[in-house]
C-alpha positions as a Markdown table, in Angstrom:
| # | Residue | x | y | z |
|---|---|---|---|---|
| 1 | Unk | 19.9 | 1.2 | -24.3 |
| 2 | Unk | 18.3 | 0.0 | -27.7 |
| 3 | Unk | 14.8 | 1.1 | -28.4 |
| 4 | Unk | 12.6 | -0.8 | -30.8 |
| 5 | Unk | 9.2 | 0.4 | -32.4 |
| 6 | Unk | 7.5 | -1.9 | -34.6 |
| 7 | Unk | 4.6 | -0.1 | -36.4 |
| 8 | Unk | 2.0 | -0.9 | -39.5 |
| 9 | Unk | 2.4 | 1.0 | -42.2 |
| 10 | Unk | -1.1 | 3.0 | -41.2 |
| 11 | Unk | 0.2 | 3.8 | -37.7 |
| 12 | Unk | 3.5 | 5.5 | -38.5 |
| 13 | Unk | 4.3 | 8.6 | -35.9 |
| 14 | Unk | 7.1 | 11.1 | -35.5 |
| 15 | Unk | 8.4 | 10.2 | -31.8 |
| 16 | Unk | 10.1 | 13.3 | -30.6 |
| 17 | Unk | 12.6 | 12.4 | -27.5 |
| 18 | Unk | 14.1 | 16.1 | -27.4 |
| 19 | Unk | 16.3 | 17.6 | -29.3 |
| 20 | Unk | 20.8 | 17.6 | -29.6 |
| 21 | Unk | 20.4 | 20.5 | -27.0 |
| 22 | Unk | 17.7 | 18.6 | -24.6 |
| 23 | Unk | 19.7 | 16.0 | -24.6 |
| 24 | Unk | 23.2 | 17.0 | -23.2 |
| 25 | Unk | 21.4 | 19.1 | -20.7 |
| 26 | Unk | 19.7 | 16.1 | -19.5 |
| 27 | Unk | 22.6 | 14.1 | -19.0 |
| 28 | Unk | 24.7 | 16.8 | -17.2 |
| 29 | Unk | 21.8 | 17.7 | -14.8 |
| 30 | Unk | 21.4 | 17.9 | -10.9 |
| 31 | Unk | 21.1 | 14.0 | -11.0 |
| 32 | Unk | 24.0 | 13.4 | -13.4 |
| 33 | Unk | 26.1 | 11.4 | -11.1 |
| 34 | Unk | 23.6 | 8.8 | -11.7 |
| 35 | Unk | 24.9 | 8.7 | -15.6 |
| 36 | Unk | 27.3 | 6.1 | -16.5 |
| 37 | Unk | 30.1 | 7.9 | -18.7 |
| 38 | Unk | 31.3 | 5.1 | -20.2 |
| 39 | Unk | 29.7 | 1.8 | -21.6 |
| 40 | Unk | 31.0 | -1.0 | -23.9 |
| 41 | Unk | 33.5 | 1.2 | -25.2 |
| 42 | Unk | 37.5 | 0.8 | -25.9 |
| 43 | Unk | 39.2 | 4.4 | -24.1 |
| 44 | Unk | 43.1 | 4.3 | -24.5 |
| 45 | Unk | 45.2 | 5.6 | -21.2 |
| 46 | Unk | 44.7 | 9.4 | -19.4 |
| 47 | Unk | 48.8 | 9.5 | -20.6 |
| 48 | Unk | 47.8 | 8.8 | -24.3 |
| 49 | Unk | 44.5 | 11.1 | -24.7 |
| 50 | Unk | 42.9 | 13.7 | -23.5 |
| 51 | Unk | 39.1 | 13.3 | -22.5 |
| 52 | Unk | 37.2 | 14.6 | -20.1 |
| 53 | Unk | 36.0 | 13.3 | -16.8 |
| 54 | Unk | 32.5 | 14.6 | -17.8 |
| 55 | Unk | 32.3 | 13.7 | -21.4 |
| 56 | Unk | 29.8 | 11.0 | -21.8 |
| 57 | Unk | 31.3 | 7.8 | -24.7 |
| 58 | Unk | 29.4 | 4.8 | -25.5 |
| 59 | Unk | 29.6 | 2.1 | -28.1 |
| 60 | Unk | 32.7 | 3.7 | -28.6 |
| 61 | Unk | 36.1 | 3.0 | -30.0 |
| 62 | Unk | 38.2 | 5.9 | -28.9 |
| 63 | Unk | 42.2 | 6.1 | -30.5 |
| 64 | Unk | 45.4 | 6.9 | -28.4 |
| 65 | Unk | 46.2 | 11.0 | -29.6 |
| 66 | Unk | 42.1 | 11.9 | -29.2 |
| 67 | Unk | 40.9 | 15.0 | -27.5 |
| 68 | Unk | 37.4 | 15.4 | -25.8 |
| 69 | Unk | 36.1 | 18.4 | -24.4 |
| 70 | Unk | 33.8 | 18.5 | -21.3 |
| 71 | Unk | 30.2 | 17.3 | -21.5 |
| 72 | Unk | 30.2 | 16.4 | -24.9 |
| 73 | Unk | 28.8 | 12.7 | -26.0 |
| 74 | Unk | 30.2 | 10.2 | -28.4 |
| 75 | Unk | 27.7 | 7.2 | -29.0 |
| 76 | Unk | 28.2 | 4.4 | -31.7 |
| 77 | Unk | 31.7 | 6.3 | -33.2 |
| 78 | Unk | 35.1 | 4.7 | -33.6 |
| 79 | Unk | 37.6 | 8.0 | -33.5 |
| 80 | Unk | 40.9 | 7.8 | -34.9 |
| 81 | Unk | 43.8 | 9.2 | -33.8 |
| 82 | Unk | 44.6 | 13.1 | -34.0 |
| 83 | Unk | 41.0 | 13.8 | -33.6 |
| 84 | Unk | 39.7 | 16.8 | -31.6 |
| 85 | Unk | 36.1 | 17.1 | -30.0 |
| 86 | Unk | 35.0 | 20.0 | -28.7 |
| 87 | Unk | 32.9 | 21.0 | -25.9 |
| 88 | Unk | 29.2 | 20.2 | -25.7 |
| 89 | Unk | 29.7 | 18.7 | -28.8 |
| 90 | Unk | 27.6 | 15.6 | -30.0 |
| 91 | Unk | 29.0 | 12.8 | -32.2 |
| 92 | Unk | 26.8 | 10.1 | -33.5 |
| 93 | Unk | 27.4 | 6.9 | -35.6 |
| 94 | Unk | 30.9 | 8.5 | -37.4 |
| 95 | Unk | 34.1 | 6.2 | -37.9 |
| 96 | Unk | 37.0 | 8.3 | -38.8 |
| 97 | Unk | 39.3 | 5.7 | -40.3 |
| 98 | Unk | 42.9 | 6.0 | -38.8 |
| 99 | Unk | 44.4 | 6.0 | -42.5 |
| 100 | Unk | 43.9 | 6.7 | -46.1 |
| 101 | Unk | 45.8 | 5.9 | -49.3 |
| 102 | Unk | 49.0 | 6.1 | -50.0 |
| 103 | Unk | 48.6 | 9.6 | -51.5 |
| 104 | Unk | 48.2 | 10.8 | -48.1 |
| 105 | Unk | 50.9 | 9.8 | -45.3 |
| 106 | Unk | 50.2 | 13.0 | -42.8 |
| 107 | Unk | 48.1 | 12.2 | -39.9 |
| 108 | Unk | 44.3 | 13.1 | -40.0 |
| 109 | Unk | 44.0 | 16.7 | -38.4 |
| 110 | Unk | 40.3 | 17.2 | -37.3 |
| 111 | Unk | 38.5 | 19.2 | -35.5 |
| 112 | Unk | 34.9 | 19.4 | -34.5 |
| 113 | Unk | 34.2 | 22.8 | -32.6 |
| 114 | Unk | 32.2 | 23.6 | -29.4 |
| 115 | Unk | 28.5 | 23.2 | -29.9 |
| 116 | Unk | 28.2 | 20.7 | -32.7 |
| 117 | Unk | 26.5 | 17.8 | -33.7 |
| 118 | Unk | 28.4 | 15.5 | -36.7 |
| 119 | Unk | 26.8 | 12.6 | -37.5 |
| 120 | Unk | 26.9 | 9.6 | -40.4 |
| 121 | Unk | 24.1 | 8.7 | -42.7 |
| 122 | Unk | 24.1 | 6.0 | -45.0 |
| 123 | Unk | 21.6 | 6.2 | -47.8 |
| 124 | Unk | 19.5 | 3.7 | -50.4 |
| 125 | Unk | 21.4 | 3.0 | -53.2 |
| 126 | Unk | 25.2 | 5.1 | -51.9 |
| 127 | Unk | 28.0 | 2.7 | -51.2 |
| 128 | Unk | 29.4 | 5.5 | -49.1 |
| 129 | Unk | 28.2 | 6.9 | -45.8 |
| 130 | Unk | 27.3 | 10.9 | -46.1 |
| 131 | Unk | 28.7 | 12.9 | -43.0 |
| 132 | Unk | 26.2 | 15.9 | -41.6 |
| 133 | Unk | 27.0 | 18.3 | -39.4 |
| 134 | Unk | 24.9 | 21.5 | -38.0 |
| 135 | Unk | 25.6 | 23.8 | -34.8 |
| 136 | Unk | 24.2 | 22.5 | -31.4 |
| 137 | Unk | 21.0 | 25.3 | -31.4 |
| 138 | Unk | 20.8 | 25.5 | -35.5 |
| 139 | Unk | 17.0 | 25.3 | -35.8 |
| 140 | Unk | 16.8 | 23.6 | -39.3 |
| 141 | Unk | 13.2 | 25.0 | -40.2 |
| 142 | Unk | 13.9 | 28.8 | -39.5 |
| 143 | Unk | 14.6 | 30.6 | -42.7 |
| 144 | Unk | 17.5 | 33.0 | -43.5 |
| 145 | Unk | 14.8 | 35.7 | -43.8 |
| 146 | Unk | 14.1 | 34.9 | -40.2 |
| 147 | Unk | 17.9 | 34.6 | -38.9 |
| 148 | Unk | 18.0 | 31.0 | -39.6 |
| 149 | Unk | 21.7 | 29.6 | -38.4 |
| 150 | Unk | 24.1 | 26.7 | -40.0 |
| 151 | Unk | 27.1 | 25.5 | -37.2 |
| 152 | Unk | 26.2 | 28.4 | -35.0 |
| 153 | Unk | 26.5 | 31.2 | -37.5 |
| 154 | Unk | 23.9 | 33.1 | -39.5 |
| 155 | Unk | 23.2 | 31.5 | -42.5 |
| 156 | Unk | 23.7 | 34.9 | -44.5 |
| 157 | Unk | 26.9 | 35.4 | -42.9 |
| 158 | Unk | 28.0 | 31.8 | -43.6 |
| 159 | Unk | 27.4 | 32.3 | -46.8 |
| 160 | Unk | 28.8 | 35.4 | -47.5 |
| 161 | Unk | 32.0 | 34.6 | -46.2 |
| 162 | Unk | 32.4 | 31.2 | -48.5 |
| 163 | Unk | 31.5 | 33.3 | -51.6 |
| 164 | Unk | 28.4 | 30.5 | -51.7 |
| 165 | Unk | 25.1 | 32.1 | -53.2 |
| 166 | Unk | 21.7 | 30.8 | -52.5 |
| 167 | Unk | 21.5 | 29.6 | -56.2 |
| 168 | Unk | 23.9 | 27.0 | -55.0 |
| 169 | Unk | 21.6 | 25.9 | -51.8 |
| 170 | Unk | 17.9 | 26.2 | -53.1 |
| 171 | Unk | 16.0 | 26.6 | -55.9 |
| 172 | Unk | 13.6 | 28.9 | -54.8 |
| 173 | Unk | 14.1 | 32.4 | -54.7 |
| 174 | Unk | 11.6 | 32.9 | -51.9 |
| 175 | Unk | 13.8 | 34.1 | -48.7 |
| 176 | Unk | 10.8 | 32.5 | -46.5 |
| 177 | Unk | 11.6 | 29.1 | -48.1 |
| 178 | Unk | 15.2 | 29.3 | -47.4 |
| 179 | Unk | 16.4 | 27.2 | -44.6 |
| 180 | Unk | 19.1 | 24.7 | -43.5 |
| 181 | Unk | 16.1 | 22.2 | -44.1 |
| 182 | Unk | 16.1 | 22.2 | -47.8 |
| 183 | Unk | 19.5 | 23.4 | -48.3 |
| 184 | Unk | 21.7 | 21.1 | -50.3 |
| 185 | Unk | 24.7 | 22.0 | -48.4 |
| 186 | Unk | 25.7 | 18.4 | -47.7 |
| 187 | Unk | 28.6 | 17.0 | -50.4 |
| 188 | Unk | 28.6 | 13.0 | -51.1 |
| 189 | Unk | 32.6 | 12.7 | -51.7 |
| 190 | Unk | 35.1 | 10.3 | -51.2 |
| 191 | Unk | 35.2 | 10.2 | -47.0 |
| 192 | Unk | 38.8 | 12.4 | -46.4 |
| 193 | Unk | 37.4 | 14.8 | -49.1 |
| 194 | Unk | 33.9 | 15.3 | -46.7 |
| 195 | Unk | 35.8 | 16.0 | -43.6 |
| 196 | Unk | 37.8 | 18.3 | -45.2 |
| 197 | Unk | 34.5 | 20.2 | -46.8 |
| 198 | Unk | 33.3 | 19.3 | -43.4 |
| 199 | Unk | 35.9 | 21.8 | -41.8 |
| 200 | Unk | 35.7 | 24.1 | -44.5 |
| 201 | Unk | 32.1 | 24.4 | -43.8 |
| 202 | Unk | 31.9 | 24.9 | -39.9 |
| 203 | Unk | 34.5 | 27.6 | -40.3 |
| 204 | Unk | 37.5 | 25.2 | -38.4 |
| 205 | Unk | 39.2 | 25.4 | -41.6 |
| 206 | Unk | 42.8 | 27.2 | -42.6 |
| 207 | Unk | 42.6 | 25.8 | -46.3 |
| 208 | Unk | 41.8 | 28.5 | -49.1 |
| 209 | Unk | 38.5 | 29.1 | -50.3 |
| 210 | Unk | 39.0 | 28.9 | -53.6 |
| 211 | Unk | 39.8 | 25.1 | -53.9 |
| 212 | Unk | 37.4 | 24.0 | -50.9 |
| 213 | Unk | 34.3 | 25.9 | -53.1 |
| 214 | Unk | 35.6 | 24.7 | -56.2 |
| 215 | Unk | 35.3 | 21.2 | -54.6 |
| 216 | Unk | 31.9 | 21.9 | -53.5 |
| 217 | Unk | 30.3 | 23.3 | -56.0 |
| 218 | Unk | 31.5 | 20.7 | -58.4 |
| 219 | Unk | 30.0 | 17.6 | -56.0 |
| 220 | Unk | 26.7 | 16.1 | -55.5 |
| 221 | Unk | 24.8 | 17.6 | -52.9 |
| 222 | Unk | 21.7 | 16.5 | -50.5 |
| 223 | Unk | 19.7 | 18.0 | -47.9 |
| 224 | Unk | 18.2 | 17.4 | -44.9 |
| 225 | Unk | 15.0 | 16.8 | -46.3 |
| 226 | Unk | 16.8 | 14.2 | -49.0 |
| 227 | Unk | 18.8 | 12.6 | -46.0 |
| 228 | Unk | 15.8 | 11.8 | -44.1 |
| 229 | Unk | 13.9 | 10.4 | -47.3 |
| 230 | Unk | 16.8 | 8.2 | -48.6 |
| 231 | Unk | 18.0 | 6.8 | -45.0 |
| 232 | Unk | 19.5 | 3.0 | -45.6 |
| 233 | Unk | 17.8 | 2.4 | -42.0 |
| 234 | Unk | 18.5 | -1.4 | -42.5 |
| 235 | Unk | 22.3 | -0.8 | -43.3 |
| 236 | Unk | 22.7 | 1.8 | -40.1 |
| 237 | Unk | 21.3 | -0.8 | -37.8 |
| 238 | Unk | 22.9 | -3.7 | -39.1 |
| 239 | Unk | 26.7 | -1.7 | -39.0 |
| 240 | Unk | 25.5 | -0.3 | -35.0 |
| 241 | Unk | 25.0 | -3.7 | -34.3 |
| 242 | Unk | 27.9 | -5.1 | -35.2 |
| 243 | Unk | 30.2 | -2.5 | -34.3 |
| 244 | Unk | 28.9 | -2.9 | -30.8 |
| 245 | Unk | 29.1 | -6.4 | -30.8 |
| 246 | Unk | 33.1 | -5.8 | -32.2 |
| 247 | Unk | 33.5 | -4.2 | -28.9 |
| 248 | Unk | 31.9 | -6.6 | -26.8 |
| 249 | Unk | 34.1 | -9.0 | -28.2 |
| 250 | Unk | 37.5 | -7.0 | -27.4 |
| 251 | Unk | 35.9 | -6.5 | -23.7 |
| 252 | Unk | 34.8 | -10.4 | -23.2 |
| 253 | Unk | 38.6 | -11.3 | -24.4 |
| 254 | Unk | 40.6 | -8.8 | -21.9 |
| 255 | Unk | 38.4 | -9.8 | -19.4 |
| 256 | Unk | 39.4 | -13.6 | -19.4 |
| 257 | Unk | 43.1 | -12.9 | -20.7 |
| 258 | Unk | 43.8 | -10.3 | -18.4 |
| 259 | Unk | 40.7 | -9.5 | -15.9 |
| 260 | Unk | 39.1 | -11.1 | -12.9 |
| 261 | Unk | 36.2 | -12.8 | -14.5 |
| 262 | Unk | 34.1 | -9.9 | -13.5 |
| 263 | Unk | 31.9 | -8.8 | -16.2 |
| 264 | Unk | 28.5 | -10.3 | -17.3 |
| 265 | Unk | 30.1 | -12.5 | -19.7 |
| 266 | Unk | 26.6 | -13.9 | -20.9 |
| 267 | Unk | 25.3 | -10.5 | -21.7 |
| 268 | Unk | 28.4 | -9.4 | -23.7 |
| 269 | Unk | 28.2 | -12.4 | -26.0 |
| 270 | Unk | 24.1 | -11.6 | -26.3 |
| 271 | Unk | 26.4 | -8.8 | -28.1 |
| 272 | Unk | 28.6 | -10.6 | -30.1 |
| 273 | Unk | 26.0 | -12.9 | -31.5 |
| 274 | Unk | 24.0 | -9.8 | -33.2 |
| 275 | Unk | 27.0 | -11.1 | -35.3 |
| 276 | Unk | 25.2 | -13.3 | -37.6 |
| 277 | Unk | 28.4 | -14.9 | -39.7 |
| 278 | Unk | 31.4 | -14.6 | -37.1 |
| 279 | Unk | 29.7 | -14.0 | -33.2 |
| 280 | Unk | 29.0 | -18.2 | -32.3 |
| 281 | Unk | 32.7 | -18.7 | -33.3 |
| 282 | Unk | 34.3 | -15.7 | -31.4 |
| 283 | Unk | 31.8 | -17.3 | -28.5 |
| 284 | Unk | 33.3 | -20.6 | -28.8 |
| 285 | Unk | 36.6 | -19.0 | -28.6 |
| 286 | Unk | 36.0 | -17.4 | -25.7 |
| 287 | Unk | 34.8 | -20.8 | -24.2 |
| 288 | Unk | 37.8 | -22.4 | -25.1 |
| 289 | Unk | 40.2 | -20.3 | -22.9 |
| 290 | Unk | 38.3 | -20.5 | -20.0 |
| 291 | Unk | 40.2 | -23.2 | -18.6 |
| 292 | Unk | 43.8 | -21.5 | -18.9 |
| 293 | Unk | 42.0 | -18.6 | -17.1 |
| 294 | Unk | 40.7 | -20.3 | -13.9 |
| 295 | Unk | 44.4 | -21.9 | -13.7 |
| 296 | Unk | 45.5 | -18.5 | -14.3 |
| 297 | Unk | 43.8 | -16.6 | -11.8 |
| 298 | Unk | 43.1 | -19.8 | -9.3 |
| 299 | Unk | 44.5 | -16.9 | -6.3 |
| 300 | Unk | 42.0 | -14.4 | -7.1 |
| 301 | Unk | 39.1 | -15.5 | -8.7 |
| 302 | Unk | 37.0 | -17.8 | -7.0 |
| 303 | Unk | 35.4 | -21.4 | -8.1 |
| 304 | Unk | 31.8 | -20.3 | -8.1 |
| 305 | Unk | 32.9 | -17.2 | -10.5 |
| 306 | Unk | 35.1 | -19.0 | -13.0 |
| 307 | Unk | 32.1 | -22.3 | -13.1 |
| 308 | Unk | 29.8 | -19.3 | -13.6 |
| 309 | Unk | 31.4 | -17.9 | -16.5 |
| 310 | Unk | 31.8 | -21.4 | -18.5 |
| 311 | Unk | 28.3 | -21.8 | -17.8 |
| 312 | Unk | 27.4 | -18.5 | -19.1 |
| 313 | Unk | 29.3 | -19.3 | -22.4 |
| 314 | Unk | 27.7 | -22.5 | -22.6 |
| 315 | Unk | 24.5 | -21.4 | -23.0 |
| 316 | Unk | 26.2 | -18.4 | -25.7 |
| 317 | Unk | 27.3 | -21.6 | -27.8 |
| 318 | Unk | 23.3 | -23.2 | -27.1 |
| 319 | Unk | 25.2 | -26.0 | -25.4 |
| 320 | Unk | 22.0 | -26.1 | -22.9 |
| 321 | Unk | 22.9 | -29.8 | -21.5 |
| 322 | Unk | 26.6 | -29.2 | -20.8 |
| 323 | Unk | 25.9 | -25.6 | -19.0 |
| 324 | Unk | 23.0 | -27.8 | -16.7 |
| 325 | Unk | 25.6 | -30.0 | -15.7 |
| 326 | Unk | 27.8 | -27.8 | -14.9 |
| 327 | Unk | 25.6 | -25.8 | -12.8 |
| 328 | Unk | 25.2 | -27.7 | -9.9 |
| 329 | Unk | 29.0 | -26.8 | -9.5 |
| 330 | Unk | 28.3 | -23.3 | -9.3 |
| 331 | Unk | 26.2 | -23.4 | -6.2 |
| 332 | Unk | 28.3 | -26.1 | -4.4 |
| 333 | Unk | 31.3 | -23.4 | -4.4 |
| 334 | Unk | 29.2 | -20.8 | -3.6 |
| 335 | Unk | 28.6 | -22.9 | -0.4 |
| 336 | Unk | 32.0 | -23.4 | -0.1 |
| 337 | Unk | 33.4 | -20.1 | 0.0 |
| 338 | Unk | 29.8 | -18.4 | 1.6 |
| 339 | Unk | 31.3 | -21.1 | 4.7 |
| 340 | Unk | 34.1 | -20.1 | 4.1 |
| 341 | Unk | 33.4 | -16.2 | 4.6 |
| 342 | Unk | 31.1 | -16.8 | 7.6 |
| 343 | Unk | 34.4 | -19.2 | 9.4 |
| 344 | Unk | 36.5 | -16.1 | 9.1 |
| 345 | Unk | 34.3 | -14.3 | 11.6 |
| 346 | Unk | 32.9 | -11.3 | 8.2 |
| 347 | Unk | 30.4 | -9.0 | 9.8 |
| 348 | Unk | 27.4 | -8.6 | 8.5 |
| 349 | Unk | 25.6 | -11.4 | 5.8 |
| 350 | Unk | 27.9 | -12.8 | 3.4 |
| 351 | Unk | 27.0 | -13.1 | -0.9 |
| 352 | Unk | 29.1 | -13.8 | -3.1 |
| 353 | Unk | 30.0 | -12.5 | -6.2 |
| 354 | Unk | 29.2 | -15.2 | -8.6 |
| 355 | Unk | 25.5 | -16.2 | -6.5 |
| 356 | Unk | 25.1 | -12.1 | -7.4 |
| 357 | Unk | 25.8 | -12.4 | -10.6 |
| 358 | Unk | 23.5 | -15.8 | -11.3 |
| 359 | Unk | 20.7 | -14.9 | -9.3 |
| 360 | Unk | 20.7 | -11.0 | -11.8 |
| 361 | Unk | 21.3 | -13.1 | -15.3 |
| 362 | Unk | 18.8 | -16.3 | -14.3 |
| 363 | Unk | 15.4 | -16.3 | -15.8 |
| 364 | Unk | 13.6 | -18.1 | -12.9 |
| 365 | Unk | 10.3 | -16.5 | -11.1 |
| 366 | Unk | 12.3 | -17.8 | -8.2 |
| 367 | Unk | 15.9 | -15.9 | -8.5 |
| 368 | Unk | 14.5 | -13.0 | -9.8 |
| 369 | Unk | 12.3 | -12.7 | -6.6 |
| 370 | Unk | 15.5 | -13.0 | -4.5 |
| 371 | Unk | 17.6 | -10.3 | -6.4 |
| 372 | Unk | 14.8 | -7.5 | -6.2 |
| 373 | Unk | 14.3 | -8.5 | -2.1 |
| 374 | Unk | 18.2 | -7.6 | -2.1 |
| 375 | Unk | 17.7 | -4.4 | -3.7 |
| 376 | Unk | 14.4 | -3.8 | -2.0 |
| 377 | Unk | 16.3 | -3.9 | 1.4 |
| 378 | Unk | 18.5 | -1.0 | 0.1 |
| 379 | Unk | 21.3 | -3.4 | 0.4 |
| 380 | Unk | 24.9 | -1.4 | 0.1 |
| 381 | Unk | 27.3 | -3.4 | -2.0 |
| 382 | Unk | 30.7 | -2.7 | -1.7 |
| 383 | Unk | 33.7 | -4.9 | -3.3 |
| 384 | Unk | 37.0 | -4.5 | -2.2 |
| 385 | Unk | 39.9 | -5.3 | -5.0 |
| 386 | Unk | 40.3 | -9.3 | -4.7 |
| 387 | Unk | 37.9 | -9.7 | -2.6 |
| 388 | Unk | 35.5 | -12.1 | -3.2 |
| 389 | Unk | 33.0 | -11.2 | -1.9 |
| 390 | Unk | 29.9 | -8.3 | -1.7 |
| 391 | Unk | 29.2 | -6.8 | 1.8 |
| 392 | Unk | 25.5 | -6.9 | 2.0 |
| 393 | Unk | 24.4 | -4.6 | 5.1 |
């Protein structure tokens, strides 16, 4: 779900939806079954990773060799292999490449404990993306005076065992001042060197001190209160839209090389044309094999579904005159086969998929009308594996 705000400059407001905390607890409420666990996301076999049936991964490109601990969320993240998530663990926005220079030919080993959020900022004028990372319940505006916390652990303590002192975090020497907030705790490194500061940092680290301090101390350094000021928020929207739009493009080609047809084809490429330079070609691509896959899959998919998906990528390529021509096709068949159904002797009324699918993606006062009278009647769909049609009772 995207959210856009479009405000003057006079009318600019801090919109609070909840905090990392909130959030999770939200989605693995009473209701949670209602919570889709996976959108628009490539997920590798049970046999080649390890993630939970309650972890929560969207936008997300997920590696064979991954490990993801219960009711934690991934959103907008590409994970390499050898990565491990913890429990109720938030990761937002962070591509872990799967491989570095030639200096380094061992496998990335990382691990992000329970209870923490990691995230990926890019900021004006930094060609490089800066990684954060705080504890689930770290309160970035208490002070050390007050037990303020970094990755779940007192700050003091924190600090005391990384032989860090507070003339390397803050400038004042006012304990009441003190806090993860202004603390410039976060280095701006070459990526593998972050993560590894990253680790050495939330305490998930077996390296030595003395090199991992020496390698801090030595490195430019933001805050909280920087990050937030210096936010590229052009250059993070632009990469979240077309890493999502990557992945729609990987879904829309298995599902006509290898699926049934059934997936909103016209709303995936709404997807990969936030592509500006490459999405109309990967659309006309797509439109280009739809022919082998209706020969393909003549057995299983029907007419109406395999007309409705050129048309859908018709209009995806603005060819507005071809997909009108071709329309007219879509409803014949779904005569056809709605005959067809009724023939057979099916119990009960008879839509099929591809009418379903029109009558949910068409922009007429008319079709519209007709879907929510379907849902209105509480109408139970169920579709049996090659089947072709929805049981409406």
């Amino acid at each position: 779900m995207k959210f856009i705000f479009i405000f003057c400059a006079d009318e600019l407001l801090f919109l609070h939806f909840g905090t990392s905390s909130e959030a999770l607890d939200h989605l693995s409420r009473f209701d949670s079954g209602l919570v889709g666990r996976r959108h628009l996301c490539s997920i590798p076999a049970t046999t080649e990773s390890d993630i939970a049936a309650s972890a929560i991964v969207l936008s997300s490109k997920i590696a064979p060799g991954v490990s993801i601990g219960e009711d934690s969320l991934i959103y907008d993240s590409s994970i390499s292999s050898g990565i491990q998530i913890g429990s109720l663990s938030i990761v937002v926005g962070v591509n872990i490449p799967g491989a570095f220079d030639g200096a380094i030919k061992d496998p990335l080993r990382f691990l992000l404990p329970d209870r923490h959020c990691i995230w990926e900022v890019p900021l004006i004028g930094c060609s490089d993306r800066v990684i954060v990372y705080c504890g689930l319940h770290d309160n970035p505006k208490t002070s050390i005076s007050e037990d303020g916390t970094f990755c779940g652990r007192p700050c003091k303590k924190v600090l005391h065992d990384l032989s860090i002192q507070e003339a390397d975090l803050w400038s004042s020497t006012d304990a009441n001042e003190m806090c993860l907030w202004n603390a410039r705790i976060f280095p701006v490194l070459p990526y593998f060197e972050m993560l590894q500061l990253a680790s050495w940092l939330m305490g998930s680290s077996n390296q030595s001190n003395r090199p991992m301090l020496h390698l801090w101390k030595n490195a430019p350094r933001v805050s909280l209160e920087e990050l937030h000021r210096s936010i590229d928020f052009q250059k993070m929207c632009l990469g979240s839209s077309s890493h999502q739009a990557d992945l729609a493009a990987g879904i829309a080609r298995a599902c006509i090389n290898f699926g049934l047809l059934g997936r909103n084809l016209f709303r995936l490429c709404e997807e990969i044309l936030q592509i500006e330079t490459s999405g109309p070609e990967i659309c006309k691509d797509l439109l280009s094999k739809c022919p082998g896959a209706q020969v393909h899959n003549s057995k299983m998919v029907p007419s109406s579904r395999a007309y409705q998906v050129k048309v859908d990528l018709l209009r995806a390529c603005r060819d507005e005159a071809l997909a009108d021509e071709l329309e007219p096709k879509v409803w014949a068949s779904v005569a056809d086969e709605t005959a067809l159904a009724v023939r057979y002797g099916f119990r009960g009324r008879l839509i099929s998929v591809s009418l379903l699918l029109f009558l949910k993606s068409c922009k007429s006062s008319v079709c519209l009308f007709i879907c929510e009278f379907l849902f209105f009647c509480r109408a139970t769909c169920r579709c049996i594996p090659g089947c072709i049609f929805f049981s409406v009772r």
